[in-house]
C-alpha positions in Angstrom: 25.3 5.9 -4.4 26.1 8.9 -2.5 23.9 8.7 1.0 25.5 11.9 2.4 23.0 14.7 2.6 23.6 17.8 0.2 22.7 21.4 1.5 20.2 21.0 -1.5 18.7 18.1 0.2 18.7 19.5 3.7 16.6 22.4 2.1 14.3 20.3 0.3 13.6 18.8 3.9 12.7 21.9 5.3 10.8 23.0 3.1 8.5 19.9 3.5 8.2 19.9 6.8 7.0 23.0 6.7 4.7 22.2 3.9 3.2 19.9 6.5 2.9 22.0 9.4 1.3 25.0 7.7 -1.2 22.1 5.3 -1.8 19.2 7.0 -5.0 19.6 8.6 -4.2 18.6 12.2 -7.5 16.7 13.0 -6.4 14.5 10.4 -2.6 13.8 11.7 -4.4 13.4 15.0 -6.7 10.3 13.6 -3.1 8.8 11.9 -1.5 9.1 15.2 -4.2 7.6 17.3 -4.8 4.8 14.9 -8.5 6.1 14.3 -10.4 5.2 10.9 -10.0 7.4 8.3 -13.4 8.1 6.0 -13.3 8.5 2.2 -13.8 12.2 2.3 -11.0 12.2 5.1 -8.5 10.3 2.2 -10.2 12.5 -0.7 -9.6 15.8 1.3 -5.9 15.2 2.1 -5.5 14.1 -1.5 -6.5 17.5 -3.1 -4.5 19.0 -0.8 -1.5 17.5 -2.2 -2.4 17.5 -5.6 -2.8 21.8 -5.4 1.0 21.5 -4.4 1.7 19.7 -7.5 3.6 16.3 -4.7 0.5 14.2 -5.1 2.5 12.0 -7.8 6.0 12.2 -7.1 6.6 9.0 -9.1 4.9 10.2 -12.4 6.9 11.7 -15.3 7.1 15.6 -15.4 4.8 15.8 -18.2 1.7 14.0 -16.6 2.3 16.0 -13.1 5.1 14.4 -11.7 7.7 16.6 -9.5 10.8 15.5 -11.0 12.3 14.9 -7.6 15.7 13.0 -7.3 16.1 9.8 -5.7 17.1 11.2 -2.6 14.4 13.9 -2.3 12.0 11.0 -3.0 13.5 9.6 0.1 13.4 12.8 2.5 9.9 13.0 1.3 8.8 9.3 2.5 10.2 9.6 5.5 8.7 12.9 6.3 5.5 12.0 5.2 5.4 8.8 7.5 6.8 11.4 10.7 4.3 14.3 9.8 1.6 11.6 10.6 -0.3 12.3 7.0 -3.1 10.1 5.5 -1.5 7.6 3.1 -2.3 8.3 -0.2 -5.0 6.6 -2.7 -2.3 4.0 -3.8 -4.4 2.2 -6.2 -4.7 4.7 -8.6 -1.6 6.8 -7.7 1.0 4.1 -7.2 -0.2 0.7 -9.1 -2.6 1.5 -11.7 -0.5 4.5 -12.9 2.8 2.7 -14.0 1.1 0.4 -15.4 -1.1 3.2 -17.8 1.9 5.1 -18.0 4.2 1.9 -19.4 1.5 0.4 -21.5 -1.8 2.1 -22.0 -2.5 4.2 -25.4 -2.3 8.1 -25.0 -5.8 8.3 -25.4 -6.3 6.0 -22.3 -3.7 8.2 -20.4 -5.3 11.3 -21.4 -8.5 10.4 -19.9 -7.7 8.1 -16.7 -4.4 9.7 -15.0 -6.1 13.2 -14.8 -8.6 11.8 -13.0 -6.7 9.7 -11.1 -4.4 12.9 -9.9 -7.4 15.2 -9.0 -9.1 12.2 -7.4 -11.6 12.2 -9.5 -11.5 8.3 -9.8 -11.4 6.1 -6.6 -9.3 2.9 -8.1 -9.4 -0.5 -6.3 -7.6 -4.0 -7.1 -9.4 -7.1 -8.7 -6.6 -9.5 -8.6 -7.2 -12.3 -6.1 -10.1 -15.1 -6.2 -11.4 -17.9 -3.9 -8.4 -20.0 -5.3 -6.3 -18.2 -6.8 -4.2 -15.7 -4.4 -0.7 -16.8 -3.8 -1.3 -18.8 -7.5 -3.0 -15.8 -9.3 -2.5 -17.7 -12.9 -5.1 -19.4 -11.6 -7.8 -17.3 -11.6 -11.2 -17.7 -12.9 -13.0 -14.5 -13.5 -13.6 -15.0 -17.5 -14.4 -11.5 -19.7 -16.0 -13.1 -22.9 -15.9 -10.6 -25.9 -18.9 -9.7 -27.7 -18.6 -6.9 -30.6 -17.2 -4.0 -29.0 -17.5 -5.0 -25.1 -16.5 -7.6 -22.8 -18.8 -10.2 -20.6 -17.3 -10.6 -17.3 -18.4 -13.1 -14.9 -16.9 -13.8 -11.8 -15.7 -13.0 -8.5 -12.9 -11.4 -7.0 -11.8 -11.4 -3.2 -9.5 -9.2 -0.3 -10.4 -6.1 -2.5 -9.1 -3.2 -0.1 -11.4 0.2 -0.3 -13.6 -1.5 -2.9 -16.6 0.0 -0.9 -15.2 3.7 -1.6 -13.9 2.5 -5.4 -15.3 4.1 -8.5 -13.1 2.1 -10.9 -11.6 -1.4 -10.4 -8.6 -2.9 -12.6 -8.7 -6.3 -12.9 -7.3 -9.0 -14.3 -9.6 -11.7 -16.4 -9.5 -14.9 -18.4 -9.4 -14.0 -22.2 -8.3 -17.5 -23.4 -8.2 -21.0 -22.0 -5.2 -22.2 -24.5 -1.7 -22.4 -24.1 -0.4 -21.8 -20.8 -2.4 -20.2 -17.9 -0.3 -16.8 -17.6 -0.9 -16.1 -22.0 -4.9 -16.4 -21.3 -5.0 -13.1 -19.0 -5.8 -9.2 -19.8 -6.2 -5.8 -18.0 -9.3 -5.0 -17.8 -10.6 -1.3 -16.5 -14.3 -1.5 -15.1 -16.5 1.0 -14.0 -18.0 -0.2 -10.6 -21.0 1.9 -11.4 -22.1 -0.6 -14.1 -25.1 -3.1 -13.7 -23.9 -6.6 -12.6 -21.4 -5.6 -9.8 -22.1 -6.4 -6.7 -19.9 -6.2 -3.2 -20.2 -7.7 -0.2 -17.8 -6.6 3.0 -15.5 -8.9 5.0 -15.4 -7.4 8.6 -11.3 -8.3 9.6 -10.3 -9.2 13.0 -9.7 -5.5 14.2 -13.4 -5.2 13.6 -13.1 -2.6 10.6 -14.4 -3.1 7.0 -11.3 -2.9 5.1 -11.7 -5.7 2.5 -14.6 -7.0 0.2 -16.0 -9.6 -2.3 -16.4 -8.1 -5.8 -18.7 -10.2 -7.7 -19.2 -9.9 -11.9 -22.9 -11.1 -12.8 -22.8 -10.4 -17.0 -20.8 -7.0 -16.4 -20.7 -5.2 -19.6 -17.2 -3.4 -20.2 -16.2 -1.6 -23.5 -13.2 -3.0 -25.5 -11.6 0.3 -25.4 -11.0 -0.3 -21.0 -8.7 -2.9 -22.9 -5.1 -2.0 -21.5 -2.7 -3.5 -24.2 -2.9 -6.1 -25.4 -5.4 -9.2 -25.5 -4.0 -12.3 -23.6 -0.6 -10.4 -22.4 -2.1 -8.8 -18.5 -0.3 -11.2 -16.9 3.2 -8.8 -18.3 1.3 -5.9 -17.3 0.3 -7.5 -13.7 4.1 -8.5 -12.3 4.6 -4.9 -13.6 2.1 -3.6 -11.2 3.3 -6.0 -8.3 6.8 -5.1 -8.4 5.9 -1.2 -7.8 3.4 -2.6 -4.9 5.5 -4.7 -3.2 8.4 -1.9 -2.9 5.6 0.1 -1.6 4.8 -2.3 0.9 8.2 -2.3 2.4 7.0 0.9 4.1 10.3 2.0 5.4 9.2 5.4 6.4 5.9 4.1 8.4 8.7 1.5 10.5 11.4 4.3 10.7 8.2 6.5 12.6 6.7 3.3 14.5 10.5 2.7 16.1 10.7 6.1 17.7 6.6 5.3 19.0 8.3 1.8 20.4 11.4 3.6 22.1 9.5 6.3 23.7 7.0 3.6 25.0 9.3 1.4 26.2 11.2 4.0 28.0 7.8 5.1 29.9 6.5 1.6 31.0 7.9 0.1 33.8 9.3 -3.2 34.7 10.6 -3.8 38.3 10.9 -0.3 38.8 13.1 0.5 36.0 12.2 1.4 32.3 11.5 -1.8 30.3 14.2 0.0 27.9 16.7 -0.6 30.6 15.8 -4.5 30.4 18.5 -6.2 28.2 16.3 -8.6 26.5 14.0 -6.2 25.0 16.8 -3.7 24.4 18.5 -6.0 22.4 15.4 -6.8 20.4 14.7 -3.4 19.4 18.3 -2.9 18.5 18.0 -6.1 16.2 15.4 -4.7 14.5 16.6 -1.0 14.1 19.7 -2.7 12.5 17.7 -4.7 10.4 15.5 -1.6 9.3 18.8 0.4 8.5 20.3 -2.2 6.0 16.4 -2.2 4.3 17.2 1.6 3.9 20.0 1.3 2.3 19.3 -1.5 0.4 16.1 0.5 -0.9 18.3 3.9 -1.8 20.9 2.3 -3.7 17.8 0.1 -6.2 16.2 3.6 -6.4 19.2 5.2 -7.4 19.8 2.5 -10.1 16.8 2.6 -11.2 15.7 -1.1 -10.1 12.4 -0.3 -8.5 11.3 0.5 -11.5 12.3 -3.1 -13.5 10.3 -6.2 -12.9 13.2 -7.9 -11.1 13.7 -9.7 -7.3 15.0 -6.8 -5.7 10.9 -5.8 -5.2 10.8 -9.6 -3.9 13.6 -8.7 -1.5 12.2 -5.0 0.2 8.6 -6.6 0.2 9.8 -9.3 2.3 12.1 -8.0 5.1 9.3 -4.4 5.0 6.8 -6.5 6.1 8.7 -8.9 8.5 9.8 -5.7 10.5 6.8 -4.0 10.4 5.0 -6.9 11.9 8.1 -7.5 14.3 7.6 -3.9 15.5 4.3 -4.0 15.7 4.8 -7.2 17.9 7.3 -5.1 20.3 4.7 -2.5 20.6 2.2 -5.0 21.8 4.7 -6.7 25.0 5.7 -2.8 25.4 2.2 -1.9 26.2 1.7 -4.9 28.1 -2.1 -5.8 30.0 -3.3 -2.8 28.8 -2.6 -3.0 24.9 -4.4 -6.4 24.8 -7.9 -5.0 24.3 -9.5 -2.4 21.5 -12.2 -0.6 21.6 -13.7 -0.4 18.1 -16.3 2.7 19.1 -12.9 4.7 19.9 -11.3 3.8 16.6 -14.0 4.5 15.1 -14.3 7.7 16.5 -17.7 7.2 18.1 -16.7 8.4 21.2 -13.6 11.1 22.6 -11.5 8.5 24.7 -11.1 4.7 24.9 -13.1 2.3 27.4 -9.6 1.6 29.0 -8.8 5.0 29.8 -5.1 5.1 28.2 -5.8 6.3 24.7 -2.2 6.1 23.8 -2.3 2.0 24.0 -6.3 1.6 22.7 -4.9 0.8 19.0 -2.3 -1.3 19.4 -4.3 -4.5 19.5 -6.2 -3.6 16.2 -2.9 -2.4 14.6 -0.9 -5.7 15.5 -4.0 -8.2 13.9 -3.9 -5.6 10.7 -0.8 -6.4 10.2 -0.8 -10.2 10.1 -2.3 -9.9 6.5 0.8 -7.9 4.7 3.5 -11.1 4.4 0.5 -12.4 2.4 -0.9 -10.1 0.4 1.1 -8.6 -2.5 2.4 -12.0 -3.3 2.7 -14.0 -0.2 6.7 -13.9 1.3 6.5 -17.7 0.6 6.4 -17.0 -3.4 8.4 -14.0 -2.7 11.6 -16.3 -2.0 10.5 -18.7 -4.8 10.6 -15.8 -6.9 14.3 -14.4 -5.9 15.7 -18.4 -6.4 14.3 -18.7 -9.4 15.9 -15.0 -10.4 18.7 -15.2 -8.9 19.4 -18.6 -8.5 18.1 -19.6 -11.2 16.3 -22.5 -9.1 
């Protein structure tokens, strides 16, 4: 792969940096770079935003509103995003549920759902993981029992991000208890307007309401939320995980929290000197800048062959080093900020008041954003089963 930027490319980056200084509302880039909460209309707002452009979906085909941007402009555009400070985007629909539509649903079903999800019409969440079955998702328990023209589902699903805000969940239920566990599970779409659903919030250790329980009492879903076939989700779910976990490797979000590390290290002080200065930490950061640059490179060349879009190990592979340098970043930003990074105010982050109980907004989120982060080597497909996955791929272990 080429990596040398074209004049074609160098244009395409001004012209979306530009796009974000003239469009992104700044009280919104000003709650990203604080670390402040976003709402649902904050998300919803920024969304249509994007989707007037016509970049809301630069993954899509052409035909269903994709921008037919190049590998590399998909790059420029990542890494701009994550510097201009913008809202991420609703990934549920956008990002995982799409693919999987697009690769597998009937035209009928992509007529109806992927407008909606572009004009955000539809808030999509996750029902994958159960009490049980998380790392082990074959084992899951949620059954969907089929009576004339609908579906029965009972159960309960767990760790479901945004499901508060969700219209729609996609979830994967029991259809069959023969043969092995993995041929007994289908895509199911389910409105979470429908009688029977119930969710319950699980307050996380920054304090914030992030995650839920999702529970199915007798939820009646039509047969036609089918996606595919009967009995073959478990296909169309490791197609979904390998776009997520690519997405979680969140190069561009690392590339922006390094310069926010090197700035802070350079202004706190350690015996009089910057605590850049201090050999130790330097080399630490430098370890980790390396590490991010061979990620980046690793991640153009699979986009450029066309692997991020295959169910394969290579999305094993980004998922796991994204997330350990995220989290190893996050963890430098923590000793950077020292005393004063050890304690959040939640009324702050919330934006229930102007400035932080500790008096150095700059620092107030760093707590909040390091616990965060604990949960994303697990989630996706823990890093545990990530390597089991790559030596069974690769090594055929």
């Amino acid at each position: 792969m080429d990596l040398e930027y074209k004049q074609e490319d160098i244009r395409f980056r001004e012209e979306v940096r530009q796009f974000f200084q003239e469009h992104l509302p700044k009280e919104l880039s000003e709650k990203v770079r604080n670390r402040r909460h976003l709402k649902r209309e904050d998300a919803v707002r920024w969304h249509k935003i994007l989707a007037g452009k016509g970049w809301i979906a630069p993954g899509w085909p052409v035909k269903y509103g994709g921008t037919g941007w190049s590998a590399m402009q998909r790059h420029i555009w990542a890494e701009e995003y994550a510097l201009a400070y913008a809202p991420p985007t609703l990934s549920f629909g956008l990002n995982l549920l799409a693919p999987v539509l697009l690769g597998f649903a009937s035209e009928e079903q992509k007529q109806h759902f992927l407008p909606r999800i572009y004009n955000a019409e539809d808030w999509w969440c996750q029902g994958y993981s159960e009490p049980g079955a998380g790392s082990d998702l074959a084992a899951l328990q949620t059954r969907a029992v089929r009576e004339g023209e609908h579906y029965i589902v009972n159960g309960q699903k767990t760790w479901t991000t945004l499901g508060q805000h969700a219209d729609w969940i996609f979830c994967l239920v029991r259809t069959s208890t023969e043969g092995a566990r993995q041929t007994g599970i289908s895509f199911l779409l389910i409105d979470m307007k429908t009688p029977g659903i119930t969710v319950r919030p699980i307050i996380m250790l920054d304090e914030t309401h992030e995650v839920n329980e999702v529970f199915f009492d007798n939820v009646k879903v039509p047969v036609a939320n089918l996606i595919g076939e009967e009995n073959k989700g478990w296909t169309y779910a490791k197609y979904l995980l390998g776009h997520e976990r690519t997405g979680i490797a969140a190069i561009g979000n690392s590339k922006r929290e390094l310069k926010v590390l090197k700035r802070l290290a350079k202004r706190k002080q350690l015996d009089g000197r910057p605590l850049l200065d201090d050999p130790c930490f330097a080399a630490r950061i430098a370890d980790t800048e390396i590490e991010l640059m061979a990620l980046e490179m690793t991640a153009l060349s699979l986009v450029a062959d066309g692997a991020s879009s295959k169910i394969g190990p290579e999305a094993s592979m980004l998922k796991i080093k994204g997330t350990e340098i995220s989290q190893e970043i996050s963890q430098l930003l923590l000793e950077a900020a020292g005393p004063a990074g050890q304690a959040f105010d939640p009324q702050y982050l919330k934006g229930e008041k102007e400035h932080c109980a500790s008096g150095d907004d700059d620092l107030a989120a760093l707590a909040a954003h390091y616990f965060n982060l604990r949960k994303i080597t697990i989630f996706g497909g823990s890093n545990e089963v990530q390597r089991n996955v790559i030596s069974k791929m690769i090594l055929g272990l």
